[in-house]
C-alpha positions in Angstrom: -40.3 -4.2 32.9 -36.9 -3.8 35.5 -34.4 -5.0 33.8 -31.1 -6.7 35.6 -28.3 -4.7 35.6 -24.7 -6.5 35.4 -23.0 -3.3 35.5 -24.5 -2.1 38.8 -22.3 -4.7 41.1 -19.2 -4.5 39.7 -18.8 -0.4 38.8 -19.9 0.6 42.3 -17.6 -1.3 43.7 -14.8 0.4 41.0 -16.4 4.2 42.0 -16.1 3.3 45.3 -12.3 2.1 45.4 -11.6 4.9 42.6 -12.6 7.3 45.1 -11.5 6.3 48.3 -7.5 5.6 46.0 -8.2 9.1 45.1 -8.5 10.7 48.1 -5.5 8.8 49.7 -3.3 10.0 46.6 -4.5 13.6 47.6 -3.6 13.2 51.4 -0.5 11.1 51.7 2.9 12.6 52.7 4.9 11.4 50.1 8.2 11.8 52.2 6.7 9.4 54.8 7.3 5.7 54.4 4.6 4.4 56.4 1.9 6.6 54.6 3.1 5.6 51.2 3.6 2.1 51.9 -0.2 2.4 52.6 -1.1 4.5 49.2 1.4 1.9 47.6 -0.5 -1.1 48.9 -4.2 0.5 48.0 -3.2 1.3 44.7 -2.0 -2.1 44.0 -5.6 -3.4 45.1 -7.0 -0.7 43.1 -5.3 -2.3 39.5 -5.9 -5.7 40.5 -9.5 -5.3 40.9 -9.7 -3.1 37.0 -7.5 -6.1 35.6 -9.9 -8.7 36.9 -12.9 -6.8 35.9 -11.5 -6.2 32.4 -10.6 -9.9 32.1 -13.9 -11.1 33.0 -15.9 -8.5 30.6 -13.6 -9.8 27.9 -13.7 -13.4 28.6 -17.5 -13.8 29.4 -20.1 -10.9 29.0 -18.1 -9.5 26.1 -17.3 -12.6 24.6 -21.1 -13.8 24.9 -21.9 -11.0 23.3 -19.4 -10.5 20.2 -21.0 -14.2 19.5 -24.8 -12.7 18.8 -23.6 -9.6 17.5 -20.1 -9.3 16.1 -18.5 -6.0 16.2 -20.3 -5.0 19.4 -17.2 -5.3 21.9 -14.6 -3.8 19.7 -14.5 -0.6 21.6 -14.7 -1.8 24.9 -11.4 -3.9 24.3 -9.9 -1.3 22.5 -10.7 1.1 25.6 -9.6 -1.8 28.1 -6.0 -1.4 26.0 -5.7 2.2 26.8 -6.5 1.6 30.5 -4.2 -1.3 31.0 -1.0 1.0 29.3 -2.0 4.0 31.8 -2.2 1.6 34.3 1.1 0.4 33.7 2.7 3.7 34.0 0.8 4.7 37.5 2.0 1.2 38.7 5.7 2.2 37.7 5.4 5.6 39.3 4.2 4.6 42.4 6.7 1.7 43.0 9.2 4.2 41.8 8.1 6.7 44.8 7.4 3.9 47.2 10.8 2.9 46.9 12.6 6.0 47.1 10.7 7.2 50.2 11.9 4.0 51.9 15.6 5.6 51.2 14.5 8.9 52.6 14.3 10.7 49.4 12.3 13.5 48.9 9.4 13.1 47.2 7.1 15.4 47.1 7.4 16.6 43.6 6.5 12.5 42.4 3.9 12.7 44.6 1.9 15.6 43.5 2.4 14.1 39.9 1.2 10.7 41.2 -1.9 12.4 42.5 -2.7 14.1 39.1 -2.0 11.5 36.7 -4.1 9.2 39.3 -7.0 11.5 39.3 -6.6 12.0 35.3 -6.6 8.5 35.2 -9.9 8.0 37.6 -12.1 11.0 35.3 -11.1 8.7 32.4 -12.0 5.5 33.7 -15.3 7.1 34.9 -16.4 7.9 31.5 -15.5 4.5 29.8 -17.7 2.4 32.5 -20.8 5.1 31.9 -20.1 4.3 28.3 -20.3 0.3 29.2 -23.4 1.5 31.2 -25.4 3.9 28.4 -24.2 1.9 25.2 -22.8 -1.8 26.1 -25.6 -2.9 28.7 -28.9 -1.7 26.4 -26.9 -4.2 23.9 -27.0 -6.8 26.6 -30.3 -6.2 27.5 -31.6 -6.8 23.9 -29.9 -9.7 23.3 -29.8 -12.0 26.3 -32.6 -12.7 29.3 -31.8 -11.5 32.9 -32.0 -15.7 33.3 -28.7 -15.4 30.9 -27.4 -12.2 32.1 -27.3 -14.0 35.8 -25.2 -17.0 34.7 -23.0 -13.9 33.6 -22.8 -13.3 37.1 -22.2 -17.2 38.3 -19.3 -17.9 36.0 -17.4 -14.6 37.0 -18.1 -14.9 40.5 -16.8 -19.0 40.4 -13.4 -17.4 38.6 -12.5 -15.4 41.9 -10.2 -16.7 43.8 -11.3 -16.4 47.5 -9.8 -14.0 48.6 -10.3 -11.5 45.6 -14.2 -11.8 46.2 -13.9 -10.7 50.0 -12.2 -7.5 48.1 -14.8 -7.3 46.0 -17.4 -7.7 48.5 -15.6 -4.6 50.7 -15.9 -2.6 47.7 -19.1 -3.3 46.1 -21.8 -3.9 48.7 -21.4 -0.8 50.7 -22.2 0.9 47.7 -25.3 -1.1 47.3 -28.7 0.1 48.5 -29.8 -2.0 51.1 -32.5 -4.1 49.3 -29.5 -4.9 46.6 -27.5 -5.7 49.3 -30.1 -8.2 50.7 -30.4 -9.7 47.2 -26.5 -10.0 46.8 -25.8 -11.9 50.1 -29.0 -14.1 49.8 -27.8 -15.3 46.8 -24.6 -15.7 47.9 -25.8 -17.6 51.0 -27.1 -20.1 49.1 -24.0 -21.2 47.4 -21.3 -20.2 49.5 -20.2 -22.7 52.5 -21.0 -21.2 55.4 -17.7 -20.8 56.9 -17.1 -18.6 53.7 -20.4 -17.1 54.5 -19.3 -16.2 57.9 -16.2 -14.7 56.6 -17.7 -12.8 54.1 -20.1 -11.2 56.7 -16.9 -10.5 59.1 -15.8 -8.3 56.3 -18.8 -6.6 55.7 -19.1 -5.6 59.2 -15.8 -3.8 59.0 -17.1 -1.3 56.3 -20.8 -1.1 57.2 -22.2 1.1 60.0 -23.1 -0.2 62.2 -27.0 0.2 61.7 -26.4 -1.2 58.2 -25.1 -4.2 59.4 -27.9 -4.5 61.9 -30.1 -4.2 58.9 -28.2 -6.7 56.9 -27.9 -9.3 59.2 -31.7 -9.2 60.3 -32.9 -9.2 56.8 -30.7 -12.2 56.0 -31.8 -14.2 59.0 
């Protein structure tokens, strides 16, 4: 049987974001204000989005979980410590170089470092959510029904504040395949008020092509 899998949603959408932060880090004149304003800005979105995915692992699917088998999310909090600190030090560096650029300093020299400890930082984030996906969700699987694993789902999703889902959603369901994608936004029809629906959608058709968004909309229709 084809089991749910709570991962799926949420780590595309962290791939996705990981990748496209990556690239920018790699292509951005450091010793131009406008570009690393930009790089400044997405890498801001980029640590909000791993704080509120860490929060709600800790406070609902890893919390659920540590009740009907104690011990099991010890080293996913101990891993969401190490991320938070290296976190912490890429947020420092980049307001550090954001800043300075705005005085015209050079830096080029930050920036390449930046870009490295960004993409040392992305290869180890990587490894810790495929851990979450090979070791954590079997655990899940074993000990909760996809009924359960779903209300997972519902309570995270009814923490997000507005405007945090509509980032998620940019993130995540381009990286769906396009039945998940049907699934995601029928579901989310149901509950959503429609001028929130509508929204949603407006978003969607800004990082879809255009054909996928034809697809989309027909299927939901």
């Amino acid at each position: 049987m084809t089991r749910l899998r709570p991962y799926d949603v949420p780590h595309k959408a962290l791939r996705n974001v990981l990748s496209q932060a990556s690239l920018l880090a790699g292509k951005t004149d450091y010793n131009n204000p406008a570009e690393t304003e930009t790089l400044f800005n997405a890498s801001k979105e980029v640590f909000a989005m791993l704080d509120g995915h860490a929060h709600d692992e800790e406070t609902v699917t890893l919390a659920d979980l540590e009740m009907r088998l104690p011990g099991s999310s010890a080293h996913d909090k101990e891993d969401h410590v190490e991320i938070h600190e290296a976190q912490h030090h890429l947020s420092d560096l980049i307001t550090d170089i954001y800043n300075a650029s705005k005085s015209g300093k050079d830096q080029k020299a930050a920036g390449a470092e930046y870009y490295l400890a960004f993409t040392e930082f992305h290869s180890k984030y990587l490894d810790h959510i495929s851990k979450e996906e090979r070791i954590t969700q079997p655990l899940l699987w074993e000990h909760f029904t996809d009924e359960e694993l779903m209300g997972h789902r519902g309570r995270i999703m009814s923490q997000l504040e507005p405007t945090m889902l509509l980032t998620w959603f940019r993130y995540s369901v381009p990286a769906q395949s396009h039945p998940e994608r049907v699934e995601i936004l029928s579901g989310f029809k149901k509950m959503a008020p429609e001028p929130f629906f509508n929204q949603s959608m407006g978003v969607l058709k800004e990082v879809l092509t255009s054909q996928e968004y034809s697809n989309l909309q027909t299927a939901l229709n």
